[in-house]
VOTOR-978945 format. One record per residue (C-alpha): chain; x, y, z; residue in one letter. Coordinates in steps of 0.001 Angstrom, whole numbers, plus 524288, in hexadecimal, padded with zeros to 5 digits. Layout:
<pt cadena="A" c1="X" c2="Y" c3="Z" residuo="a"/>
...
This chain:
<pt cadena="A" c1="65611" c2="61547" c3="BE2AD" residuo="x"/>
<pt cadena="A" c1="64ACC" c2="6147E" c3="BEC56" residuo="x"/>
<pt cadena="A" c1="63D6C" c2="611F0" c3="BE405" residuo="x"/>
<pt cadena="A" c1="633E0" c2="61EA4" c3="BED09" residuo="x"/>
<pt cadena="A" c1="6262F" c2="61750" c3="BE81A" residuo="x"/>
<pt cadena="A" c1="62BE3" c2="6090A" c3="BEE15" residuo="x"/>
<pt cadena="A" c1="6325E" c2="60D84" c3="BFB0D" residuo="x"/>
<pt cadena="A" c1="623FE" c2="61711" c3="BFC3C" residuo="x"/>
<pt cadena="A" c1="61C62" c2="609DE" c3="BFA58" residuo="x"/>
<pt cadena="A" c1="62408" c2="60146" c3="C0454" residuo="x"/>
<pt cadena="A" c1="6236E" c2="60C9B" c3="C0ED0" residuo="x"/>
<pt cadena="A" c1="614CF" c2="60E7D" c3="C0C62" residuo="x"/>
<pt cadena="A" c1="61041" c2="5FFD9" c3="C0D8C" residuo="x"/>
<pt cadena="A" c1="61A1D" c2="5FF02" c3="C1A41" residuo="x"/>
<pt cadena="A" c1="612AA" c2="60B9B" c3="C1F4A" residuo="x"/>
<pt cadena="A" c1="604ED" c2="60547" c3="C1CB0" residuo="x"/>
<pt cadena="A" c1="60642" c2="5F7E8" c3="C210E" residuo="x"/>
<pt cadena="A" c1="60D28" c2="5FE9E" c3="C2DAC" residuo="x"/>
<pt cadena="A" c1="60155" c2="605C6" c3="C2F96" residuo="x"/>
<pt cadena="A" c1="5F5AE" c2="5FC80" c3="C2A8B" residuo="x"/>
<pt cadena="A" c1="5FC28" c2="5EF55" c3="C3032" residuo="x"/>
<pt cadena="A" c1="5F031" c2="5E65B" c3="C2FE8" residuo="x"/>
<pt cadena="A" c1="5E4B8" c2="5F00E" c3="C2AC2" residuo="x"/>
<pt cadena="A" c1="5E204" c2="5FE4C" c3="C2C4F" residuo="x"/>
<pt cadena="A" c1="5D6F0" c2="5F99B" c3="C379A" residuo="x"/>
<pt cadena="A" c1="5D269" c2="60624" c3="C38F4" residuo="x"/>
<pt cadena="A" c1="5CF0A" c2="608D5" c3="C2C56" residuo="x"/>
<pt cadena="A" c1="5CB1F" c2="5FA65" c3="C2B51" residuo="x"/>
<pt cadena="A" c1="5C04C" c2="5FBFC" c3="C3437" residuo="x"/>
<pt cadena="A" c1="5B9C6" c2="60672" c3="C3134" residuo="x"/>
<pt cadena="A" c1="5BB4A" c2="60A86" c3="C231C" residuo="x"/>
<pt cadena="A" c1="5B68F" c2="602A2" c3="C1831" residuo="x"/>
<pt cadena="A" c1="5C14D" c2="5FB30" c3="C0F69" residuo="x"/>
<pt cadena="A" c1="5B9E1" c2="601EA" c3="C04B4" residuo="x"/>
<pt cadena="A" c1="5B80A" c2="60D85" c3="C0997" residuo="x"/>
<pt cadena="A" c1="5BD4A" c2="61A9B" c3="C01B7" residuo="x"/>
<pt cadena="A" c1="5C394" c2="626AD" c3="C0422" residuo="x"/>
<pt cadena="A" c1="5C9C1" c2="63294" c3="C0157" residuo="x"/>
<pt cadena="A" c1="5D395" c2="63A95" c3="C0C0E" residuo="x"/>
<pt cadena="A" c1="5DC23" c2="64715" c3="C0A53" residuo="x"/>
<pt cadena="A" c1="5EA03" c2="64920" c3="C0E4A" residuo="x"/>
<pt cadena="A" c1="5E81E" c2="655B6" c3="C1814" residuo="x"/>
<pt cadena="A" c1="5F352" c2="65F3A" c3="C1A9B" residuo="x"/>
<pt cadena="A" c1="5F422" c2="66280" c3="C28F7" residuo="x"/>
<pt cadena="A" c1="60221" c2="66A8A" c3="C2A0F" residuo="x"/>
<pt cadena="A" c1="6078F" c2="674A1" c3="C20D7" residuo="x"/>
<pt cadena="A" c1="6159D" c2="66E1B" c3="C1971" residuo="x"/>
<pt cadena="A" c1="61871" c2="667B8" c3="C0D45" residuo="x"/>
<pt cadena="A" c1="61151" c2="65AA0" c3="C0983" residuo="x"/>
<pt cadena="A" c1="61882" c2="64D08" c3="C077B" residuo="x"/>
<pt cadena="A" c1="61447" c2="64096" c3="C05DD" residuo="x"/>
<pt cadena="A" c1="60708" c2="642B8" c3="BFAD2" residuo="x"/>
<pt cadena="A" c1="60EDC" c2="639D0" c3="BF203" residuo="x"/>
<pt cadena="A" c1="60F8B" c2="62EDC" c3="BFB8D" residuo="x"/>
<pt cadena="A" c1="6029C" c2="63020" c3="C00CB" residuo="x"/>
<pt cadena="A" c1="5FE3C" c2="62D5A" c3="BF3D0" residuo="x"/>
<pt cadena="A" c1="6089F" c2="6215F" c3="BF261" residuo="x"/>
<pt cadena="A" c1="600F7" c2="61C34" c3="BFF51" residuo="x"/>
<pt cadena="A" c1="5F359" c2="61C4B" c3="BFC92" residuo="x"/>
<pt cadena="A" c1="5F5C1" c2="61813" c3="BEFE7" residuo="x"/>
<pt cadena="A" c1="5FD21" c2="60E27" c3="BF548" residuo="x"/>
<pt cadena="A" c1="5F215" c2="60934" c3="BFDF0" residuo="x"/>
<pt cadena="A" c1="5E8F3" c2="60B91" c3="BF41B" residuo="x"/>
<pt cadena="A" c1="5EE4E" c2="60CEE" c3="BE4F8" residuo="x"/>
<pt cadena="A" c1="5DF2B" c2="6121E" c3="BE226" residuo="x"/>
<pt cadena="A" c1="5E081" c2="61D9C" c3="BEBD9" residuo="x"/>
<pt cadena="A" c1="5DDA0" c2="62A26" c3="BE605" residuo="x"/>
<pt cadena="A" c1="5E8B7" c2="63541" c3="BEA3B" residuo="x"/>
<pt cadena="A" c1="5E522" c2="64251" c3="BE7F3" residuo="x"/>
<pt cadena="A" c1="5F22A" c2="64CE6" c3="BEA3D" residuo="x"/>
<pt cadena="A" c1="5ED56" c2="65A5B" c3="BEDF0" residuo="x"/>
<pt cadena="A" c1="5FCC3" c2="65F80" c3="BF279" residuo="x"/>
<pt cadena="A" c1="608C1" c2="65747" c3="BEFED" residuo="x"/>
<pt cadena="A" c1="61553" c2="653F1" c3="BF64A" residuo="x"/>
<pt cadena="A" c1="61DA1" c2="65E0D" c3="BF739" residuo="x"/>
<pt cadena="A" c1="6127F" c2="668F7" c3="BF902" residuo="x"/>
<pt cadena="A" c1="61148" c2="67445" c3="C03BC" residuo="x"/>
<pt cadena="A" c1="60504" c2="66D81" c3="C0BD3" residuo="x"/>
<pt cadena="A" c1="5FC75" c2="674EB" c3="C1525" residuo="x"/>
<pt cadena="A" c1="5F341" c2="673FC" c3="C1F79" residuo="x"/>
<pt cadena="A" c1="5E720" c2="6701C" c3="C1AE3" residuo="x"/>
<pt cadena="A" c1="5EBAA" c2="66BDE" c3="C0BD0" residuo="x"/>
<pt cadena="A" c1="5E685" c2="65D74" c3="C074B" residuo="x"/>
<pt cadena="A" c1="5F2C8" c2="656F2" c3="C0128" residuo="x"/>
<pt cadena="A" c1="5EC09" c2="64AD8" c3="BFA91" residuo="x"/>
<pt cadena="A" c1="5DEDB" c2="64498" c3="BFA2E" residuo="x"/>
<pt cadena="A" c1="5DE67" c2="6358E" c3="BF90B" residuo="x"/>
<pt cadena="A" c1="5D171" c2="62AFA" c3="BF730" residuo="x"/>
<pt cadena="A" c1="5D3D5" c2="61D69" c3="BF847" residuo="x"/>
<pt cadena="A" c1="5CCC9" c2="6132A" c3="C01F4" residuo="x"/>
<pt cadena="A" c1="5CB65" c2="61845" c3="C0EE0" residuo="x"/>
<pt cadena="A" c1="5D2EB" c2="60C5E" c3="C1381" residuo="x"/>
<pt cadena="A" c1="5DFEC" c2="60FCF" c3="C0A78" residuo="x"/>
<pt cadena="A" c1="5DCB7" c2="61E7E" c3="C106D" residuo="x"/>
<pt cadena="A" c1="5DF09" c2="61C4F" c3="C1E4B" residuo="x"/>
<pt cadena="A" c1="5E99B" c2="611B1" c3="C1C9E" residuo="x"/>
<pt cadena="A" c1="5F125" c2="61BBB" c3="C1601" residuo="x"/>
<pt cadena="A" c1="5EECA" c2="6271A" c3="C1DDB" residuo="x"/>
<pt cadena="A" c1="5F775" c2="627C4" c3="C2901" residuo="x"/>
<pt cadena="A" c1="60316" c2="621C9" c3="C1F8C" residuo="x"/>
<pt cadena="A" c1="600DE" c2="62CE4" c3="C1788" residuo="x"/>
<pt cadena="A" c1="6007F" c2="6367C" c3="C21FF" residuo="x"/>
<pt cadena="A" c1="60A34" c2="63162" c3="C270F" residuo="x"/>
<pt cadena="A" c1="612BF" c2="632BE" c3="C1BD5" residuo="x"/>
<pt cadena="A" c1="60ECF" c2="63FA5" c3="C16D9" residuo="x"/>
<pt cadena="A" c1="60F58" c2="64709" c3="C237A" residuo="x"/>
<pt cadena="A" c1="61E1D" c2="642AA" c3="C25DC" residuo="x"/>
<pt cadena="A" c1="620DF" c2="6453D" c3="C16CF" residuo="x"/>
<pt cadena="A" c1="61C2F" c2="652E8" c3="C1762" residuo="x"/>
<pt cadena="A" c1="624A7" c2="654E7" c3="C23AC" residuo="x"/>
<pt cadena="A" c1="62F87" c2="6526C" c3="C1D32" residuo="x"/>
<pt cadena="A" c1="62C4A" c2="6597C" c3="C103E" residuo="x"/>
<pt cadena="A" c1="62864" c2="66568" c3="C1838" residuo="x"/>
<pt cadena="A" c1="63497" c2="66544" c3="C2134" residuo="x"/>
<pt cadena="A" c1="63D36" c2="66395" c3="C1423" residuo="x"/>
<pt cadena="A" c1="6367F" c2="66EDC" c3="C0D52" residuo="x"/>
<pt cadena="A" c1="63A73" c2="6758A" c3="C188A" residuo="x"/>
<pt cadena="A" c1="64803" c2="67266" c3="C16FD" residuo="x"/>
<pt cadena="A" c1="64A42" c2="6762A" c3="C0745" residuo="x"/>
<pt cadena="A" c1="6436E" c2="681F6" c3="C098A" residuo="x"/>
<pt cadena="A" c1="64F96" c2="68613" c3="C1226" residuo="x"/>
<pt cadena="A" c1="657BE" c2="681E6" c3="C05AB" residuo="x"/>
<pt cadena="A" c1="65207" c2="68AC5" c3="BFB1E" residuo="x"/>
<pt cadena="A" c1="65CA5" c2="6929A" c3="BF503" residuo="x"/>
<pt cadena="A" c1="66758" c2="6865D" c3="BF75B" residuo="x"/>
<pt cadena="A" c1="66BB9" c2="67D59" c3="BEF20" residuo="x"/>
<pt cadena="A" c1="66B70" c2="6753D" c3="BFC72" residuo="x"/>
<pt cadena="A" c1="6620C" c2="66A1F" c3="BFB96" residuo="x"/>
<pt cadena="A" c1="65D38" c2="661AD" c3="C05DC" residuo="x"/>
<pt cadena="A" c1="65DF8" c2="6530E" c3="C0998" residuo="x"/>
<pt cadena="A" c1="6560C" c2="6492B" c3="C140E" residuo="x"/>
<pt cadena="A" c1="65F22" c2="63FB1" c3="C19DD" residuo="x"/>
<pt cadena="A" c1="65AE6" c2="63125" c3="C1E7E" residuo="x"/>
<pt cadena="A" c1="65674" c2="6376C" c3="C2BCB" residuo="x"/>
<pt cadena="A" c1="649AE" c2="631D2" c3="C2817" residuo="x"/>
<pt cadena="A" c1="63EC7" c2="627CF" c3="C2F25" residuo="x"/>
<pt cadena="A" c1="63F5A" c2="6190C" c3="C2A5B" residuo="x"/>
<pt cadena="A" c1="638AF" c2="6133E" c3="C21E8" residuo="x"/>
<pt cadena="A" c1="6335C" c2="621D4" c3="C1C5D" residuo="x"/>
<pt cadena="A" c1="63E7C" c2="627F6" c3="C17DE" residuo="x"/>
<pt cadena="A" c1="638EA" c2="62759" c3="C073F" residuo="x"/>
<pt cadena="A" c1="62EBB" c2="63034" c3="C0C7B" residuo="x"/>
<pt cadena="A" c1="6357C" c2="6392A" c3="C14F8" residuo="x"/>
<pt cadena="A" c1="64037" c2="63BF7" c3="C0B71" residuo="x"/>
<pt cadena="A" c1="6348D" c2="63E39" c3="C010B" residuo="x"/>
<pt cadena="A" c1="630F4" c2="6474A" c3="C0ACF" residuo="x"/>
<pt cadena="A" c1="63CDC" c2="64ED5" c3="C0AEC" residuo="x"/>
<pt cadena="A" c1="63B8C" c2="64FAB" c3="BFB2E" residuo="x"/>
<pt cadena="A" c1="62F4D" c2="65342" c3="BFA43" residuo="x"/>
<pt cadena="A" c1="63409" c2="65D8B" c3="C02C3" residuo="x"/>
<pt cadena="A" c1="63DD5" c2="662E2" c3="BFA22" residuo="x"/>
<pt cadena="A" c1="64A07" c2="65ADC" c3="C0187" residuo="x"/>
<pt cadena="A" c1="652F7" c2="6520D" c3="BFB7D" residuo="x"/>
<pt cadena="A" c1="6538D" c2="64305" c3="BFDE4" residuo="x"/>
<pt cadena="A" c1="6616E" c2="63FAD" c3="C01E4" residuo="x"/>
<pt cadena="A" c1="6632C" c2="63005" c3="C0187" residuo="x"/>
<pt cadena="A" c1="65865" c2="6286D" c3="C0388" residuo="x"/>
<pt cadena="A" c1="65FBE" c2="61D8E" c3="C0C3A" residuo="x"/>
<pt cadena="A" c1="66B86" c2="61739" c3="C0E90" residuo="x"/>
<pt cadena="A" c1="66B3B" c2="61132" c3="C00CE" residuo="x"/>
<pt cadena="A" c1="66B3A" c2="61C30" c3="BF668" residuo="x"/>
<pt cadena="A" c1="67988" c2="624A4" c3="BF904" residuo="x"/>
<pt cadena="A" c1="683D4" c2="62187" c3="C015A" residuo="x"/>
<pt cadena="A" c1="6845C" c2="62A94" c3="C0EB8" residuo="x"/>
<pt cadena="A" c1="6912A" c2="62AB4" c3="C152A" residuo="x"/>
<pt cadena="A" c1="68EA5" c2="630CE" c3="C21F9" residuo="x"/>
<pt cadena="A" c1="695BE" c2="6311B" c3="C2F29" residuo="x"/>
<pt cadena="A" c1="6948E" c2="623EB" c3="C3295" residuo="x"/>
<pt cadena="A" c1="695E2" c2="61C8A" c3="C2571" residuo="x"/>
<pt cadena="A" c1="6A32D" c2="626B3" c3="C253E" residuo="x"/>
<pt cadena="A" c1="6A755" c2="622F1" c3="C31ED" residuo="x"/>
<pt cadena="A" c1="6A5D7" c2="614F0" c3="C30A1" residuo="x"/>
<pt cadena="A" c1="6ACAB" c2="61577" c3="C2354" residuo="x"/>
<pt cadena="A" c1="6B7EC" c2="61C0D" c3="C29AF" residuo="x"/>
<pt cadena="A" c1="6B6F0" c2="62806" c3="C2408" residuo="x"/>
<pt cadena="A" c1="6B338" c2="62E88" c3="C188C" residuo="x"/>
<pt cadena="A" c1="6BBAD" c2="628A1" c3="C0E64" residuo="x"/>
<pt cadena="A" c1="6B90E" c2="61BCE" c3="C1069" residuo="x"/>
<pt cadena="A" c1="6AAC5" c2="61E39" c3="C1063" residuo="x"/>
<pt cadena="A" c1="6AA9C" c2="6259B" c3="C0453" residuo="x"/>
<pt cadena="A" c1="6B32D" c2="61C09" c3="BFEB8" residuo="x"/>
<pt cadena="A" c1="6ABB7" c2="60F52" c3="C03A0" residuo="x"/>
<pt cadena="A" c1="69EE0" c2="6162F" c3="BFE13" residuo="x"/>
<pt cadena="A" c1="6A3DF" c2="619E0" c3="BF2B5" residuo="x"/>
<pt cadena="A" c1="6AAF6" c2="60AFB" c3="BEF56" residuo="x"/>
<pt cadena="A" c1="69B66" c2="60601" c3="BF3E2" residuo="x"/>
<pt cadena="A" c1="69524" c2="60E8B" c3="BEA11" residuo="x"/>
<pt cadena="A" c1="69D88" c2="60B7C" c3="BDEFE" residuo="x"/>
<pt cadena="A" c1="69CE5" c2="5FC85" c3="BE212" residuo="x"/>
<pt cadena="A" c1="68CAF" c2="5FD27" c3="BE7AF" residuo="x"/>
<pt cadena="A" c1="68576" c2="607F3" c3="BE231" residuo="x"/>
<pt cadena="A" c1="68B85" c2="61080" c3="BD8D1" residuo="x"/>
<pt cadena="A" c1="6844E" c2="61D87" c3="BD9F4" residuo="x"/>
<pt cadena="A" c1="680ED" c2="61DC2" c3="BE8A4" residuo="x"/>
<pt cadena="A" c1="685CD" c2="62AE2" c3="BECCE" residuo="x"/>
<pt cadena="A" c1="68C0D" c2="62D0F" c3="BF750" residuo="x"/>
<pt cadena="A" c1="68B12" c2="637B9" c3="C02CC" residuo="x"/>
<pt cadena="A" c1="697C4" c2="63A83" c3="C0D9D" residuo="x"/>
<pt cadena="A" c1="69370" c2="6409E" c3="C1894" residuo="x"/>
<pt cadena="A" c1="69DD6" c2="64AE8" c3="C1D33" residuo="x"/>
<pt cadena="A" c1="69F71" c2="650D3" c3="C2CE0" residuo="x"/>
<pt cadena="A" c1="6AA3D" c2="65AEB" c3="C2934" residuo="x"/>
<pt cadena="A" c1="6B078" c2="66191" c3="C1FE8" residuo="x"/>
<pt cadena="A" c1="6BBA0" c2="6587C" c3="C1EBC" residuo="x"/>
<pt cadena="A" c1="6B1BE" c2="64EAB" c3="C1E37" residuo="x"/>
<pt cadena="A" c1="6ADF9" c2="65740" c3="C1218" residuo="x"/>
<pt cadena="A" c1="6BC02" c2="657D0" c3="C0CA0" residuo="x"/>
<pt cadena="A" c1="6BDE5" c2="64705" c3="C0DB0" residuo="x"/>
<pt cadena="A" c1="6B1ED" c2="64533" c3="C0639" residuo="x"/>
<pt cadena="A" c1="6B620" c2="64E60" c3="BFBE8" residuo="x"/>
<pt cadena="A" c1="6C275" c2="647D2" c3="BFC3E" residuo="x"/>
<pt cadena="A" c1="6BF54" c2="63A87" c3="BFA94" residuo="x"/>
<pt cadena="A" c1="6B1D5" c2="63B13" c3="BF717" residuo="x"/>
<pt cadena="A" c1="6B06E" c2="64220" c3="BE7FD" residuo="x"/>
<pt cadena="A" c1="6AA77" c2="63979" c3="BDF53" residuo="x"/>
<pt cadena="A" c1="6A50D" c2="62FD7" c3="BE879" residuo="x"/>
<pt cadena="A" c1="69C2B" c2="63A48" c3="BF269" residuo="x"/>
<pt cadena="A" c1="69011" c2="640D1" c3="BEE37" residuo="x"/>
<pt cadena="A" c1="68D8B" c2="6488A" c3="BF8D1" residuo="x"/>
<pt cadena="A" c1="69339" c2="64C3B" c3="C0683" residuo="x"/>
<pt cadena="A" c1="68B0E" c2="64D88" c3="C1265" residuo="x"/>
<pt cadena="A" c1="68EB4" c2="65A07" c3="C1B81" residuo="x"/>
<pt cadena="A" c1="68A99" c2="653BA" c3="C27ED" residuo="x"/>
<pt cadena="A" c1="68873" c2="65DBE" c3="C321C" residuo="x"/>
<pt cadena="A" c1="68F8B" c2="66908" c3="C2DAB" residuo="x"/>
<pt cadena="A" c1="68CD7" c2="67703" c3="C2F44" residuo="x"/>
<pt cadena="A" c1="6891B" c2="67EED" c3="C24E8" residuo="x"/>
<pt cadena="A" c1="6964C" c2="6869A" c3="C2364" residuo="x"/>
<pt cadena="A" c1="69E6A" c2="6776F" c3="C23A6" residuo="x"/>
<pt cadena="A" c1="693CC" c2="67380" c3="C18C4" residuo="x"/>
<pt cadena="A" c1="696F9" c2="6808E" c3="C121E" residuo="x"/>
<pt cadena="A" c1="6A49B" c2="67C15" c3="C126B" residuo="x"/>
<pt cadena="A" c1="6A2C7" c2="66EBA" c3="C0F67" residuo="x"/>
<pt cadena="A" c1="69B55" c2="671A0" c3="C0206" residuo="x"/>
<pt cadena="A" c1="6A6D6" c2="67AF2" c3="BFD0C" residuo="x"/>
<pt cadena="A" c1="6AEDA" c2="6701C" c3="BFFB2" residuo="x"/>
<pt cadena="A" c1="6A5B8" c2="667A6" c3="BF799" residuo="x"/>
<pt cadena="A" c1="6A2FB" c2="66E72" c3="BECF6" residuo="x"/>
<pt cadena="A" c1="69C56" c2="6664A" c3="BE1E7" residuo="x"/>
<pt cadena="A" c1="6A456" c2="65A72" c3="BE406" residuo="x"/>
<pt cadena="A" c1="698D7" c2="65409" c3="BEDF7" residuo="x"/>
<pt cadena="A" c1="68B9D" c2="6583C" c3="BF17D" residuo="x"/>
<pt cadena="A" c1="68A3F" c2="65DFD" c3="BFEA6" residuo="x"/>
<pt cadena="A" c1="67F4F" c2="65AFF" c3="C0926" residuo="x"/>
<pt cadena="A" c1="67F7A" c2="660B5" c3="C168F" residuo="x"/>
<pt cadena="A" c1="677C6" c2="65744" c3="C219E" residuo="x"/>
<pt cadena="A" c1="676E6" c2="65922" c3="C3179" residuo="x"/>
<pt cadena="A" c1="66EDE" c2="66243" c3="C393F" residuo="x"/>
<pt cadena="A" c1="66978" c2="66998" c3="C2D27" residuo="x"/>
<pt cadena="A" c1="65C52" c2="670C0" c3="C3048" residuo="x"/>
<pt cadena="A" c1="65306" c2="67ADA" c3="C2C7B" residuo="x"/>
<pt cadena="A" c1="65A3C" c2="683D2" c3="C34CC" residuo="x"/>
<pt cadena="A" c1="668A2" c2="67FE7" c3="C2DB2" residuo="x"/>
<pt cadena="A" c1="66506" c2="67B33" c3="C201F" residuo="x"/>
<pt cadena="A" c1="6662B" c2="6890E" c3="C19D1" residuo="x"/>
<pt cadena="A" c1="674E5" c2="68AB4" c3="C1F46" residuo="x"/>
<pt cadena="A" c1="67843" c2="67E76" c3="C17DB" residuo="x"/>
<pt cadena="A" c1="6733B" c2="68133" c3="C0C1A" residuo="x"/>
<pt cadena="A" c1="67AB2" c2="68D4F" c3="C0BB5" residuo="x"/>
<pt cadena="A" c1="685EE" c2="68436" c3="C0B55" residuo="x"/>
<pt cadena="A" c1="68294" c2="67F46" c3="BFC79" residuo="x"/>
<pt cadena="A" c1="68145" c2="66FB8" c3="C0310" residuo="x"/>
<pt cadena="A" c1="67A85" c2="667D0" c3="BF81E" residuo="x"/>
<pt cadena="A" c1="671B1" c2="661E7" c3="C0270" residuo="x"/>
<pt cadena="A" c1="66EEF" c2="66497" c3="C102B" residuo="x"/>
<pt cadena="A" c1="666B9" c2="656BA" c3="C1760" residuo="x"/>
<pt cadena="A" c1="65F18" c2="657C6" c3="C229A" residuo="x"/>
<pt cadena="A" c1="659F5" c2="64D9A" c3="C28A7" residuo="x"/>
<pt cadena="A" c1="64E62" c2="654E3" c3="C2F5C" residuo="x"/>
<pt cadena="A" c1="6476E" c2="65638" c3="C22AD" residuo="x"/>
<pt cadena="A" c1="64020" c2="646C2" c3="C2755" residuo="x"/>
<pt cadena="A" c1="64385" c2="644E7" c3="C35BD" residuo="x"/>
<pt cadena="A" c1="63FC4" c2="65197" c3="C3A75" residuo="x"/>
<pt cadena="A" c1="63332" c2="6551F" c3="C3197" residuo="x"/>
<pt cadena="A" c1="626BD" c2="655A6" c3="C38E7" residuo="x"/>
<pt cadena="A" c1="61AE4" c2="64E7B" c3="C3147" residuo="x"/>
<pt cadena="A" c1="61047" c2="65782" c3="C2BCB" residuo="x"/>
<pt cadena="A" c1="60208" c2="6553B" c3="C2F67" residuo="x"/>
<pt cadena="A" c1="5F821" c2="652D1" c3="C252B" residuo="x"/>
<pt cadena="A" c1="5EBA6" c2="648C6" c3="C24B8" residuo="x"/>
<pt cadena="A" c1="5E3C6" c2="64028" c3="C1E10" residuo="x"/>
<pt cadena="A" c1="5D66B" c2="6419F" c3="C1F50" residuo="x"/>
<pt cadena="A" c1="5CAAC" c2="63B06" c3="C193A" residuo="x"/>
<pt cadena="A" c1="5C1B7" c2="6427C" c3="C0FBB" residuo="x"/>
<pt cadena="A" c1="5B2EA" c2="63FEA" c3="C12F9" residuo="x"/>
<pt cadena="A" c1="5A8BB" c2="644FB" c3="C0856" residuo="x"/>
């Protein structure tokens, strides 16, 4: 199980030495090393906010004496003109921090607002929905946070916490009962417990893996079929797997699946097409 607090730390200090290298110089040169202040977290674009949490994480971070003051939290409706946190530390631990922070808030809320977006369309269904791995290197903890904080549901975090058998692993297998089988045999001999996904492209598709796969497949993945085929497909089901339909799913199309009854719908547009939010961080000056 991936420890949040650990992988937050080692993709903070990356993002700081990245950005500080040899010394903040601007800061350096004209701002007192002792020099304190206070700055506020401005709201510049209405949407909901992501990211308060790991602002805190950072300054504190930089500076475990920073005081963090939370007027919203993640999660919240934000709008123009609110003031999501107030912070006082060192000047120097201020403006090190600041774009980082940015940075990272203005791409979290993005996400989270896009997402919100998304279950709103799904009110009324027991449909819920998933992020995929469609996410940027290095910054997928926070961008999947994102998509939580927005009301989505984290699918796998990477390649190393459930077995996905999609196209490719299928057709290199040889099909779909060897790779069921192979996974299955690894599980029982590796990692007792991993779960394992099939990926399906038809209905027969559907019909093998119900076939072969009871008792050994968690879920099936409904790649790329229309709502009526995933209709279909989950009758066929039943209860025996959970269902999860993937490909092409948008705000336009998400409804028409969940009339379906899927379990899950993903959509990897939740992360790679959100558009970051703008908000500041501006000094306070008595």
């Amino acid at each position: 199980m991936m420890d949040f607090d650990n992988q937050l730390h080692l993709l903070i200090d990356a993002a700081l030495r990245e950005d500080v290298g040899d010394g903040d110089h601007s800061t350096l040169s004209s701002i007192p090393a002792d020099a304190q202040g206070k700055a506020v977290l401005k709201i510049k674009q209405d949407g909901i906010l992501a990211g308060v949490d790991v602002a805190e994480k950072i300054f504190r971070y930089q500076r475990p004496s920073s005081v963090f003051t939370r007027h919203k939290s993640d999660g919240e409706e934000m709008k123009y003109g609110d003031v999501a946190f107030e912070v006082a530390a060192p000047v120097h631990t201020i403006l090190q921090c600041e774009r980082l922070v940015l940075n990272i808030m203005q791409r979290m809320s993005g996400i989270a607002t896009l997402t919100r977006e998304y279950t709103k369309l799904l009110e009324g269904y027991k449909t819920r929905l998933l992020d995929t791995r469609k996410t940027t290197p290095n910054f997928r903890l926070l961008e999947k946070e994102a998509v939580r904080i927005g009301g989505g549901v984290n699918h796998r975090f990477g390649l190393f916490d459930m077995i996905m058998l999609k196209d490719n692993h299928i057709d290199y297998a040889g099909g779909l009962e060897p790779a069921i089988s192979r996974a299955w045999d690894y599980v029982q001999q590796y990692k007792p417990g991993l779960k394992i996904e099939v990926e399906t492209r038809s209905l027969d598709d559907v019909r093998k893996v119900l076939e072969i796969g009871n008792g050994k497949v968690f879920r099936v993945m409904l790649d790329n079929f229309q709502p009526a085929q995933v209709q279909e497909a989950v009758a066929l089901i039943g209860d025996t797997f959970e269902t999860e339909a993937s490909g092409g799913i948008n705000k336009d199309t998400i409804r028409s699946y969940a009339e379906t009854g899927v379990d899950f719908v993903s959509v990897g547009g939740l992360i790679h097409q959100a558009k970051s939010l703008d908000l500041s961080l501006k000094a306070v000056i008595k």
